[in-house]
C-alpha positions as CSV (number, residue, x, y, z in Angstrom):
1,X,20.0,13.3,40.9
2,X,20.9,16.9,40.5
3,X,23.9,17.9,38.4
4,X,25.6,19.0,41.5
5,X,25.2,15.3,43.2
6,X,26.8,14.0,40.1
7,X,30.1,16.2,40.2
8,X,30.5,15.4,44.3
9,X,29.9,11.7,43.8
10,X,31.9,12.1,40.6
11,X,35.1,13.8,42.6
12,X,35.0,12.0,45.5
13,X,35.4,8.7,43.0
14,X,38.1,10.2,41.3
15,X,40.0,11.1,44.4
16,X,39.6,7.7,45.7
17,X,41.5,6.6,42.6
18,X,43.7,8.8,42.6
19,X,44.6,8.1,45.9
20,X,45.1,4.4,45.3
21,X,47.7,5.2,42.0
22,X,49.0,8.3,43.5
23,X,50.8,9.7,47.0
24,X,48.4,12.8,47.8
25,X,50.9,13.2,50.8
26,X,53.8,13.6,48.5
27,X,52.8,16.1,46.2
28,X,52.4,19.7,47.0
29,X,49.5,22.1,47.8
30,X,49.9,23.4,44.3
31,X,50.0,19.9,43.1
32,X,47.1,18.8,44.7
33,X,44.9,22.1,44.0
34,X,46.0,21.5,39.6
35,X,44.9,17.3,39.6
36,X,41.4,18.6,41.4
37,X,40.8,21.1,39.0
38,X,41.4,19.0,35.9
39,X,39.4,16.2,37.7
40,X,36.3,18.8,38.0
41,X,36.9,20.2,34.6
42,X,36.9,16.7,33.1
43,X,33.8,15.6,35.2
44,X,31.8,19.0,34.1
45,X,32.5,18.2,30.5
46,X,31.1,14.3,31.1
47,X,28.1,16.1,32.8
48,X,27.6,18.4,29.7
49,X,27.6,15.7,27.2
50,X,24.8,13.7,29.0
51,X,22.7,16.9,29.7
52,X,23.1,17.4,26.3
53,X,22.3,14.2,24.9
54,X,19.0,14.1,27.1
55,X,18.1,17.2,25.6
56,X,18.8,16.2,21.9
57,X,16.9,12.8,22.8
58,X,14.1,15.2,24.3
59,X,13.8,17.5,21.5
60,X,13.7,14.3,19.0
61,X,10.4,12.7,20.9
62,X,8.8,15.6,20.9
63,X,9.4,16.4,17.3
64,X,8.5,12.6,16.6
65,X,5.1,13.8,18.4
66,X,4.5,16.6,16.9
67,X,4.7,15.2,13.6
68,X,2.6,12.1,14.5
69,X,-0.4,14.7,15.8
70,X,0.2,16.9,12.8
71,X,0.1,13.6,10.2
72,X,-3.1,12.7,12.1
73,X,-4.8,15.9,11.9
74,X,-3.9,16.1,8.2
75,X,-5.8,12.6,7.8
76,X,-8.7,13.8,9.6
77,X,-9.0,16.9,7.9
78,X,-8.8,14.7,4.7
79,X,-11.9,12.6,6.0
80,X,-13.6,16.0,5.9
81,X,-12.9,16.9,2.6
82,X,-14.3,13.5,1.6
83,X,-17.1,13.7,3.6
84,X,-18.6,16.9,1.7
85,X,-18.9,14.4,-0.8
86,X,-21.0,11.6,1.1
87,X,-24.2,12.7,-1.1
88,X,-22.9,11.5,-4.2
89,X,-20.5,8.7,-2.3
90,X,-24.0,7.6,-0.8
91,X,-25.6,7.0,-4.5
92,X,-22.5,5.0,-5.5
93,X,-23.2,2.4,-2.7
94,X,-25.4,-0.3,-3.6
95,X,-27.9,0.1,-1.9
96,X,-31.7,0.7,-3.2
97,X,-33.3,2.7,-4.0
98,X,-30.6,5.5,-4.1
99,X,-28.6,3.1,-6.6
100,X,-30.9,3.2,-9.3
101,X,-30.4,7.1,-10.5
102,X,-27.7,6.2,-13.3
103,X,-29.2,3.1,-14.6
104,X,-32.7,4.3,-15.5
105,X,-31.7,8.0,-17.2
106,X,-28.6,9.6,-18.2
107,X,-27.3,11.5,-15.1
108,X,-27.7,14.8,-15.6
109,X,-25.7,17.8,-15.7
110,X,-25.5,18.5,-12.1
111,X,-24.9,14.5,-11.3
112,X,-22.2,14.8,-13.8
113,X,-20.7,17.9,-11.9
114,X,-21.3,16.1,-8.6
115,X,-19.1,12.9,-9.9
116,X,-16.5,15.3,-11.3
117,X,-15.8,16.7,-8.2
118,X,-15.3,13.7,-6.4
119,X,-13.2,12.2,-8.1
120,X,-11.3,15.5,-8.5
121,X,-10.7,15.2,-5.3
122,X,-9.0,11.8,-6.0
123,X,-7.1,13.3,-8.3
124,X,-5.6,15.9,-5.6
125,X,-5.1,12.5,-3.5
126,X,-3.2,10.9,-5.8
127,X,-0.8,14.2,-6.1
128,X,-0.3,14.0,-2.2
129,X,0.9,10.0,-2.6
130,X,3.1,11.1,-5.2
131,X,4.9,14.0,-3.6
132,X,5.2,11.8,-0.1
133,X,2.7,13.3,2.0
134,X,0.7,10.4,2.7
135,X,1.3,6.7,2.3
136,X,-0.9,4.4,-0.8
137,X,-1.3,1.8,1.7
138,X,-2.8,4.0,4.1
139,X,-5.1,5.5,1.0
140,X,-5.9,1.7,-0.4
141,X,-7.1,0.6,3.6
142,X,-8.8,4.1,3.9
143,X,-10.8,4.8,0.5
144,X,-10.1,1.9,-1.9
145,X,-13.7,0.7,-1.1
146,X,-14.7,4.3,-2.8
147,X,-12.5,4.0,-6.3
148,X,-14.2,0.6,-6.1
149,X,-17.7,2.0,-6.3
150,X,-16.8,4.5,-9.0
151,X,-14.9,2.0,-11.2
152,X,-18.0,-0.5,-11.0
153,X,-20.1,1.8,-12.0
154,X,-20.6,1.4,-15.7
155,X,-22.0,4.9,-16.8
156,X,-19.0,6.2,-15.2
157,X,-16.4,4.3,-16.0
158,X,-17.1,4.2,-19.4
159,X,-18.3,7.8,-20.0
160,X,-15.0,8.9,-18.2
161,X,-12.5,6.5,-18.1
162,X,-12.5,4.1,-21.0
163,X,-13.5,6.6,-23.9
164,X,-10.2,7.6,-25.0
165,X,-10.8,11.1,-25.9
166,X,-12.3,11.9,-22.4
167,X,-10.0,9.6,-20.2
168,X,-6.6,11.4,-21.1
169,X,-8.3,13.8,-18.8
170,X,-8.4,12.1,-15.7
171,X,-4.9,10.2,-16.0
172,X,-4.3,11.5,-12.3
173,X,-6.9,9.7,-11.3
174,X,-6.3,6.4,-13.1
175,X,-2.8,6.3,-11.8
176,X,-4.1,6.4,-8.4
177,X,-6.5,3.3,-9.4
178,X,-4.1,1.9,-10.7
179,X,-1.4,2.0,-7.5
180,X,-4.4,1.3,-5.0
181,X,-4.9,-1.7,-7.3
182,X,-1.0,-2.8,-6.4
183,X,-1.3,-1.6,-2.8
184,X,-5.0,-4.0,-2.7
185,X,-2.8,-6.9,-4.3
186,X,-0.3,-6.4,-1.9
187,X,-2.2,-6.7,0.7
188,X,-5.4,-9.1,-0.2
189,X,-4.3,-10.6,-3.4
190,X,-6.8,-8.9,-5.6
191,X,-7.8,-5.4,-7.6
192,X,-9.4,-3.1,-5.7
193,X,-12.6,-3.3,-7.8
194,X,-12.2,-7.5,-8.8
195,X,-14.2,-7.2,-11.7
196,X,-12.8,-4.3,-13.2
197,X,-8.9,-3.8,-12.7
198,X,-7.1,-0.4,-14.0
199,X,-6.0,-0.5,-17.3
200,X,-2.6,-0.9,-17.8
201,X,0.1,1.5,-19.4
202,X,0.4,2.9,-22.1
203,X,-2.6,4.7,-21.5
204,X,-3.4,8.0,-23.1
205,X,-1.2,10.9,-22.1
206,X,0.9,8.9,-19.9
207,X,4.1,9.9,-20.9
208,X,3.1,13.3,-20.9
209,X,2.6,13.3,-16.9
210,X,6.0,11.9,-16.1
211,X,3.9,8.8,-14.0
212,X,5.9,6.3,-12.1
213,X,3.2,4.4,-10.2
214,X,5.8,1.7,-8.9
215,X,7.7,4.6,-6.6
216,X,4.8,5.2,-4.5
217,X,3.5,1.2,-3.9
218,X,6.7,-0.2,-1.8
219,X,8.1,-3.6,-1.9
């Protein structure tokens, strides 16, 4: 129905009415010609408020869209930036033969710089979670299977993340074990990694990062 439909269906109902409570005959041209225009007036400022609301309700879905495509986009891109990590994600997985390259030797320099970079770039995921820009539930159903085969991994997790002197510098990254550990219990009842939970605070250096891993895992 066009906006022009609405204001003659709109005065022809008010005239009816009007007609019922008031003599038409009785009052004057003048009189007749002021109650119209107030009748119009008051119908184009009911017309108005519903064209406007439909285009405040229209403006709000496609926002609502636009930030659903724009969240998914950032989640894919995300899976890309984890994905230039699948050679050394790959070796993690137990799965022979591949699995055997840090049991037999000490991982060499370039392994090491391999494992430092991935979980640098849990380190940058854990900054997102903390400033709001993506959800530790989302990150726990996503890549908690990955912090699981890090973790498990002994030459790792003790080279890195249990020797005290090293592990103050990767806090970021234990906070975020340490949430996805919450989110996993949350969710299934257990760590992430079962056998080998995060260690709990105090841990080295945590003051000094301001960490609140409770605000990010909701209740």
């Amino acid at each position: 129905m066009s906006i022009g439909d609405l204001l003659i269906g709109g005065l022809a109902s008010q005239c009816a009415t009007l007609g019922a409570v008031v003599d038409l005959k009785a009052l004057s041209t003048t009189d007749v010609i002021t109650l119209a225009s107030v009748v119009v007036a008051a119908l184009g400022v009911f017309v108005a408020g519903r064209y406007a609301k439909g285009q405040i309700q229209a403006a709000q879905d496609q926002l609502k869209h636009q930030s659903l495509t724009a969240h998914g986009e950032f989640l894919l891109s995300l899976h890309e930036h984890f994905r230039e990590h699948d050679p050394i994600h790959l070796k993690l997985r137990d799965r022979p033969p591949r699995y055997h390259w840090w049991k037999d030797h000490e991982p060499s320099g370039e392994e090491w710089a391999e494992v430092e970079a991935y979980m640098g770039l849990f380190e940058r995921v854990w900054v997102l979670v903390k400033d709001g820009s993506l959800d530790i539930e989302v990150v726990e159903r996503l890549y908690g299977y990955r912090i699981e085969n890090i973790v498990i991994n002994d030459r790792i997790r003790k080279t890195k993340l249990e020797d005290q002197s090293r592990a103050r510098y990767w806090i970021d990254f234990i906070e975020l074990w340490r949430a996805l550990d919450q989110a996993h219990q949350k969710r299934n009842g257990s760590s992430v990694c079962a056998t080998q939970p995060a260690p709990r605070p105090p841990y080295p250096a945590d003051q000094a990062v301001g960490i609140s891993v409770t605000e990010v895992v909701s209740t």
